[in-house]
PAVEXTI-893523 format. One record per atom (N, C-alpha, C): residue number from 1; residue in one letter; chain; atom name; x, y, z. Coordinates in Angstrom, 3 decimals. Atoms other than C-alpha are relative to their C-alpha. Layout:
BEGIN
    n  res  chain  atom        px        py        pz
  NUM    A      A    CA         X         Y         Z
...
This chain:
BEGIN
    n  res  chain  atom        px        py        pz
    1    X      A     N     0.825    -1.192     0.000
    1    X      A    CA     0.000     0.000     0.000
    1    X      A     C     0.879     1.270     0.000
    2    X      A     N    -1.203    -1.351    -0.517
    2    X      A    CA     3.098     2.440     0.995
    2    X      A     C     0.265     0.187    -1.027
    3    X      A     N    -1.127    -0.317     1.392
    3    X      A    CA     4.840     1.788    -2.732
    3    X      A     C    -1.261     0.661    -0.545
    4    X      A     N     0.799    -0.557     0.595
    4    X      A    CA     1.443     2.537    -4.129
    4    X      A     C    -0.396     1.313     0.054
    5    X      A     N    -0.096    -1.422    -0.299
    5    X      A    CA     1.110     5.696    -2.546
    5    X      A     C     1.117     1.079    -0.553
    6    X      A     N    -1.265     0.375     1.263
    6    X      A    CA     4.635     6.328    -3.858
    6    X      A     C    -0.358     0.537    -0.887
    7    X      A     N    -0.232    -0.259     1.331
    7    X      A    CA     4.158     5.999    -6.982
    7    X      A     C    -0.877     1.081    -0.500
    8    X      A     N     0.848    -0.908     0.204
    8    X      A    CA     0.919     7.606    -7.030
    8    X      A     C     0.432     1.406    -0.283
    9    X      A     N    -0.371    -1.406    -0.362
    9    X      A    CA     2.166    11.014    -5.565
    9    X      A     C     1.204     0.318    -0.786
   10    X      A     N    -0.976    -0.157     0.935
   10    X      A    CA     5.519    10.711    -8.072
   10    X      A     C    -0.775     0.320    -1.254
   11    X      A     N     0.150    -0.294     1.294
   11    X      A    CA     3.364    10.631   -10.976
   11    X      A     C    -0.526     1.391     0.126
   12    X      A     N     0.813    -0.932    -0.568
   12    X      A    CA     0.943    13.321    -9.319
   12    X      A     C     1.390     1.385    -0.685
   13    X      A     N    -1.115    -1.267     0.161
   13    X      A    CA     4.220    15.618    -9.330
   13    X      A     C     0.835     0.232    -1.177
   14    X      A     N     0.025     0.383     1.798
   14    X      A    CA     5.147    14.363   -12.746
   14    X      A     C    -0.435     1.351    -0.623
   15    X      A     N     1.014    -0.292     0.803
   15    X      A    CA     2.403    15.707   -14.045
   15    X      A     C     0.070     1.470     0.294
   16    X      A     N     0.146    -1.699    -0.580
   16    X      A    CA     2.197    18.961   -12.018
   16    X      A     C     1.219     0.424    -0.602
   17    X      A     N    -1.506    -0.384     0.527
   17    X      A    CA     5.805    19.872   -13.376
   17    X      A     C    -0.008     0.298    -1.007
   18    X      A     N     0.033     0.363     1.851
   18    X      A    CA     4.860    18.792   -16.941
   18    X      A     C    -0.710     1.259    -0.229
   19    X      A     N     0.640    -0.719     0.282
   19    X      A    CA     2.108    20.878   -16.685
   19    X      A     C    -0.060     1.406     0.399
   20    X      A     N    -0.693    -1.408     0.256
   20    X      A    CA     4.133    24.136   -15.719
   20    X      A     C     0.704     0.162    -0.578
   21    X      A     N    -0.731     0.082     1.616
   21    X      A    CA     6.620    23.726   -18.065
   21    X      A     C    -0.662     0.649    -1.081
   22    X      A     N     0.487    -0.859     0.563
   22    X      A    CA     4.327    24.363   -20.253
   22    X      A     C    -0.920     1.280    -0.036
   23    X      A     N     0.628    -0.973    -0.063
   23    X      A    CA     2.069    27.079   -19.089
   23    X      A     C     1.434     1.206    -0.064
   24    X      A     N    -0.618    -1.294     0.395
   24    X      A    CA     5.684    28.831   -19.257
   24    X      A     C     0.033     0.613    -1.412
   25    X      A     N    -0.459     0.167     1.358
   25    X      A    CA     6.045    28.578   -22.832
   25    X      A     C    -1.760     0.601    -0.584
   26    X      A     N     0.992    -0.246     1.300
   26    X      A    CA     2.229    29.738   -23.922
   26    X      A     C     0.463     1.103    -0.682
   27    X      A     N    -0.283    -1.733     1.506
   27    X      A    CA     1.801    31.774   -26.858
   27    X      A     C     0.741    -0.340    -0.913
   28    X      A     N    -1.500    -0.414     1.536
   28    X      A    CA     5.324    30.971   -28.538
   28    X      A     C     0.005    -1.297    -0.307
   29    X      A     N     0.282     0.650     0.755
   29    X      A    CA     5.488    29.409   -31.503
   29    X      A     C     2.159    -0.010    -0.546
   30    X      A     N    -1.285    -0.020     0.501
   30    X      A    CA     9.391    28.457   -33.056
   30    X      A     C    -0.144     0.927    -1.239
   31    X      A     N    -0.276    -1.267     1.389
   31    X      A    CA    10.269    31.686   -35.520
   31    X      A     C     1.853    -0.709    -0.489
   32    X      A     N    -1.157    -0.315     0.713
   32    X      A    CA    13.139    31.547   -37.868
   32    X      A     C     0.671     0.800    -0.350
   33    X      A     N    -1.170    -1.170     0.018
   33    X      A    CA    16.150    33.933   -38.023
   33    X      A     C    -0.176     0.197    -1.571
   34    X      A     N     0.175     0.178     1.703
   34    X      A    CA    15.566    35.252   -41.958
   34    X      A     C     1.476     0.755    -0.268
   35    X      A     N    -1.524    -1.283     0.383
   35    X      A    CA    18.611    38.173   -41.626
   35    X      A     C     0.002     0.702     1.468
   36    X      A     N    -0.461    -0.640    -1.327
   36    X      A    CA    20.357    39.527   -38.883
   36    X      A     C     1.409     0.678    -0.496
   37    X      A     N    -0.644    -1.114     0.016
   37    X      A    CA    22.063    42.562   -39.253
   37    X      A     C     0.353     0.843     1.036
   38    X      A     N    -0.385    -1.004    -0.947
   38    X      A    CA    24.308    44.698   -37.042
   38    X      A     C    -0.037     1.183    -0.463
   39    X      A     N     0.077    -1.837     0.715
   39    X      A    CA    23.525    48.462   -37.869
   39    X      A     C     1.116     0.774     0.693
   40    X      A     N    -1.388    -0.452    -0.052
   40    X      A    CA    26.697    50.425   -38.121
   40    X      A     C    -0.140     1.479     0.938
   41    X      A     N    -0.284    -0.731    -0.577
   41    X      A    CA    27.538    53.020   -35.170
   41    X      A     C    -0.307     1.461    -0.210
   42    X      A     N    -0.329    -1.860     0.127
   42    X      A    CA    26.796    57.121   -35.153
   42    X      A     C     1.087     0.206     0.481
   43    X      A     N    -0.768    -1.062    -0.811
   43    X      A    CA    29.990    59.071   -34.279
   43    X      A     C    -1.027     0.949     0.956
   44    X      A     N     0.221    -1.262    -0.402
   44    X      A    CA    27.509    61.719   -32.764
   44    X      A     C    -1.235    -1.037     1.363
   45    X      A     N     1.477     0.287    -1.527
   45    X      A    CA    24.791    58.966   -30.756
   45    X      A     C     0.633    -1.435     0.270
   46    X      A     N    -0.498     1.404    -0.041
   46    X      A    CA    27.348    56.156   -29.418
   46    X      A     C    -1.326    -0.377     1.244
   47    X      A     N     0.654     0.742    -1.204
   47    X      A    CA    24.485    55.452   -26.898
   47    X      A     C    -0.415    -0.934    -1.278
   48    X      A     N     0.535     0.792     1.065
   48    X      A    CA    22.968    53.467   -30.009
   48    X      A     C     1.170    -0.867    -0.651
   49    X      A     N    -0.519     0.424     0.623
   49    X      A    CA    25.829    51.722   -30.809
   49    X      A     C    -0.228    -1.591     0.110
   50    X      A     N     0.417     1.147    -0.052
   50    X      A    CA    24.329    48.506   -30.331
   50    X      A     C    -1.385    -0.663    -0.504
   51    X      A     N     1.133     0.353     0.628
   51    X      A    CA    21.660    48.234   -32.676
   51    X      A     C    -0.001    -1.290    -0.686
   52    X      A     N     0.492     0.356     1.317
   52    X      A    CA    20.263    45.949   -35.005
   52    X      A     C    -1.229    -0.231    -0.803
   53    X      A     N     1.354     0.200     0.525
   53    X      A    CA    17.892    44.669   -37.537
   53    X      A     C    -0.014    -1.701    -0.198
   54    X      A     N     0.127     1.200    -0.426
   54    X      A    CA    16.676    41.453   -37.177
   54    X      A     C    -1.164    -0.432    -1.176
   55    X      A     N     0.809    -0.184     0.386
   55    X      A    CA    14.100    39.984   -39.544
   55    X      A     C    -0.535    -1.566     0.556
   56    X      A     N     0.113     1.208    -0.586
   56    X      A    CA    12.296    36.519   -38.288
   56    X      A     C    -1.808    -0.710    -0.398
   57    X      A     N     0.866     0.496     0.284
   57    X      A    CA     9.808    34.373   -39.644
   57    X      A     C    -1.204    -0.890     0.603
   58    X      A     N     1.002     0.433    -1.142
   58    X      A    CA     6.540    33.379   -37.251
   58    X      A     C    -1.208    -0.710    -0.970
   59    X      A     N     1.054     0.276     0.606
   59    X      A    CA     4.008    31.226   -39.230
   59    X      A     C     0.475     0.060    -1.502
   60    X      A     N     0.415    -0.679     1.116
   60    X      A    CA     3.239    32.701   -42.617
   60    X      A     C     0.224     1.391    -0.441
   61    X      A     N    -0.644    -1.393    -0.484
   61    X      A    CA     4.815    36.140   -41.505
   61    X      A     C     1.180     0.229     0.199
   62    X      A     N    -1.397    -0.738    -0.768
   62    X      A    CA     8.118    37.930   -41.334
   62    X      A     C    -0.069     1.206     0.260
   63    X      A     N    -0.556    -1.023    -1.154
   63    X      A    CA     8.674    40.211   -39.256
   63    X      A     C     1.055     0.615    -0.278
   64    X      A     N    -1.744    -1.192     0.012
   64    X      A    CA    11.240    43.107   -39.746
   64    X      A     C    -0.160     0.765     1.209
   65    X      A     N     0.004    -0.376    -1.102
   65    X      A    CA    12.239    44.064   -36.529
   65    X      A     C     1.457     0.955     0.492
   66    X      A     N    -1.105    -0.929    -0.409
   66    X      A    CA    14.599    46.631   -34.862
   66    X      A     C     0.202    -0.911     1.286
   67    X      A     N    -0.022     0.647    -1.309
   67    X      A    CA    16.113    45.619   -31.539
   67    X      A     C     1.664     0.900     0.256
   68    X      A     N    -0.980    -0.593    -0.759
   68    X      A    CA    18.695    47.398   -28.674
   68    X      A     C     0.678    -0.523     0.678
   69    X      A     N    -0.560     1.025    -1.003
   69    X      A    CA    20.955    45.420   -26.748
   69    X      A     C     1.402    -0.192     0.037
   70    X      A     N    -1.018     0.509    -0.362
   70    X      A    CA    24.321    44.296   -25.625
   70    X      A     C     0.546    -1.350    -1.455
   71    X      A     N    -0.043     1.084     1.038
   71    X      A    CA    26.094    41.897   -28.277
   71    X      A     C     0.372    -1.304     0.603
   72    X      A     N    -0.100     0.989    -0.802
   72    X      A    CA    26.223    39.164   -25.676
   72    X      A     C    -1.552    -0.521    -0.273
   73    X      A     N     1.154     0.276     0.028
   73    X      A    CA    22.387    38.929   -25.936
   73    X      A     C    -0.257    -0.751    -1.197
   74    X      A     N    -0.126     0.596     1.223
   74    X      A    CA    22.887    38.035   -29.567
   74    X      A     C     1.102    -0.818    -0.881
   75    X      A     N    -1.100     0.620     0.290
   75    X      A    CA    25.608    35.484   -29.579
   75    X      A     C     0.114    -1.109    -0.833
   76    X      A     N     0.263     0.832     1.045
   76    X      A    CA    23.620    32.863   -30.722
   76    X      A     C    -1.022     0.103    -1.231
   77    X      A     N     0.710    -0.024     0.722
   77    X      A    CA    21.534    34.125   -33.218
   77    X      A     C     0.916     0.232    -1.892
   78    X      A     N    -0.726     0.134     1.304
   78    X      A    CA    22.602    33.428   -36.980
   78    X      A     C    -1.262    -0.371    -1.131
   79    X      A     N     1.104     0.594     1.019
   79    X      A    CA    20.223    32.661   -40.196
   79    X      A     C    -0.165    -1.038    -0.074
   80    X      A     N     0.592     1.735    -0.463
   80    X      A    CA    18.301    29.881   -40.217
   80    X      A     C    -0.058    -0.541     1.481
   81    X      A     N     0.297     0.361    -1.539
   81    X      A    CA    18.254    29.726   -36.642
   81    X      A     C    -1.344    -0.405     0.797
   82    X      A     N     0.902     0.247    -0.394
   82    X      A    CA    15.258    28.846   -34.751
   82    X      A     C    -0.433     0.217     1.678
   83    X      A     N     0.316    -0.484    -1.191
   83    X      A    CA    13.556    30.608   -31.457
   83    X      A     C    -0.877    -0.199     0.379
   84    X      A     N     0.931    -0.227    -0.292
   84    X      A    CA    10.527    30.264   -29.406
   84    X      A     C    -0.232     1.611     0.071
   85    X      A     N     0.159    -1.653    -0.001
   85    X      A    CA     8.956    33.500   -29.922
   85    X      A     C    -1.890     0.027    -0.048
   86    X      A     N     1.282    -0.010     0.211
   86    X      A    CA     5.553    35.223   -29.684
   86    X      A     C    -0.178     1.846    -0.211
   87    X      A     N     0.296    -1.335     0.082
   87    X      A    CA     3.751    38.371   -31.061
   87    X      A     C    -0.791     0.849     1.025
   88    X      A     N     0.624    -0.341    -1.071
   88    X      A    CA     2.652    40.851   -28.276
   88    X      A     C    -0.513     1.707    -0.592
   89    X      A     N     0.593    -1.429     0.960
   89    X      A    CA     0.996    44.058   -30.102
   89    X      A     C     1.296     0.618    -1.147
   90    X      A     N    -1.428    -0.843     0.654
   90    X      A    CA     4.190    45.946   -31.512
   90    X      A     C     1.582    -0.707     0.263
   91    X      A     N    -0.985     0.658    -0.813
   91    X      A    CA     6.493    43.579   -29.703
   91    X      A     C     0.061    -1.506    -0.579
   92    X      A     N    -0.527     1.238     0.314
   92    X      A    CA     8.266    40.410   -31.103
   92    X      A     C     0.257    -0.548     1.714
   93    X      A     N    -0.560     0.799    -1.266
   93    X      A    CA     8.974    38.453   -27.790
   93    X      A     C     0.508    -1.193    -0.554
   94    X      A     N    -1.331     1.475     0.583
   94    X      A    CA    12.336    35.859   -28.419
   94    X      A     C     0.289    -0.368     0.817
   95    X      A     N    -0.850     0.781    -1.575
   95    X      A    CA    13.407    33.544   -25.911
   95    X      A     C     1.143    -0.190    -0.752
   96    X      A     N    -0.882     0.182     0.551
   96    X      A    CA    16.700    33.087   -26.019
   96    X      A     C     0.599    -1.682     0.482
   97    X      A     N    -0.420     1.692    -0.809
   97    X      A    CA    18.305    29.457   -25.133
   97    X      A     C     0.804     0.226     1.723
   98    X      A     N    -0.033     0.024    -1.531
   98    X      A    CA    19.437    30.822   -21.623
   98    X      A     C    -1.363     0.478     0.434
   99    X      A     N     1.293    -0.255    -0.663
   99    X      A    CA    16.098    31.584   -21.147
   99    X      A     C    -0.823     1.314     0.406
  100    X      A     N     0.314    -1.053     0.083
  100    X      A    CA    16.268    35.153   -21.541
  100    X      A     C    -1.081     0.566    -0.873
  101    X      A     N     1.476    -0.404     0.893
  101    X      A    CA    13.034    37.043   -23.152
  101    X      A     C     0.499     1.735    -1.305
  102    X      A     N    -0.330    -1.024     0.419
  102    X      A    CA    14.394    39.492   -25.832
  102    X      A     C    -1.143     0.607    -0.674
  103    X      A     N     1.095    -0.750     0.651
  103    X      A    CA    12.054    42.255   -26.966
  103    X      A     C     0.489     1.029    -1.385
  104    X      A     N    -0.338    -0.049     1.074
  104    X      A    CA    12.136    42.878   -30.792
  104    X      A     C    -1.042     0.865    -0.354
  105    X      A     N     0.609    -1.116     0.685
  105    X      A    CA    10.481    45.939   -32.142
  105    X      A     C    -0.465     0.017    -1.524
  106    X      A     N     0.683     0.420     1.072
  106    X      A    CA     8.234    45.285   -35.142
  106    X      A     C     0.050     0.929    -0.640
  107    X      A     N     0.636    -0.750     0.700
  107    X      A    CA     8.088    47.753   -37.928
  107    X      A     C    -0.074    -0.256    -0.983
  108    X      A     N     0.499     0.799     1.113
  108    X      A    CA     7.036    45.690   -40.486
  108    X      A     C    -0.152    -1.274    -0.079
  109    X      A     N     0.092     1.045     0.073
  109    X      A    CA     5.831    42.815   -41.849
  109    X      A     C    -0.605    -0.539    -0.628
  110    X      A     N     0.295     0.453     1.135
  110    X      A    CA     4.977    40.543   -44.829
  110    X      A     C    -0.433    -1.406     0.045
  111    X      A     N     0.668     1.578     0.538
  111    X      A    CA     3.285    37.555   -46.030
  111    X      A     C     0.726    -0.091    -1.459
  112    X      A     N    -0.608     0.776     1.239
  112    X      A    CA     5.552    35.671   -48.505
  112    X      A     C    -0.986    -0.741    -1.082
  113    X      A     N     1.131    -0.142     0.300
  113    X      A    CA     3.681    34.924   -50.940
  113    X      A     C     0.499    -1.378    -1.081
């Protein structure tokens, strides 16, 4: 009766685990890296010297996106790459594989056709 209990309450917690796991992950769907571009420095606005343009394919949609950040944030991103990501009004949201949430600035976007 003891192992049965056991096992019971192992799967019980199984399950409960399984099933936060994924409630982290709603929404995002795997996007594809289409072009990733570093945009080249102002002499006059080095606060911006860490731009780029990013473009990333969600569905049936790419996305041309701006984005601000550190070039550590974007160490692993290369074409053809593949991210969980999700659209949030104006906002690309990218997980990154440490688990970081990068926010990608939409100003455009096309249906391939």
């Amino acid at each position: 009766m003891k192992v049965r209990w056991i096992a019971l309450s192992s799967c019980i917690m199984l399950a409960a685990a399984f099933l936060h796991a994924q409630s982290n992950d709603e929404g995002y769907q795997m996007a594809r890296v289409v072009a990733f571009e570093r945009v080249a420095a102002d002499a006059k606005h080095m606060e911006n010297s860490d731009r780029y343009r990013i473009s990333m394919r969600l569905g049936d949609v790419v996305y041309a996106c701006h984005a601000s950040a550190p070039a550590a944030v974007f160490n692993d991103w290369t074409t053809g790459k593949e991210f969980p990501a999700k659209v949030n009004s104006k906002v690309l949201l990218v997980k990154n594989p440490d688990g970081q949430v990068v926010e990608l600035s939409i100003v455009g976007k096309k249906t391939p056709k």
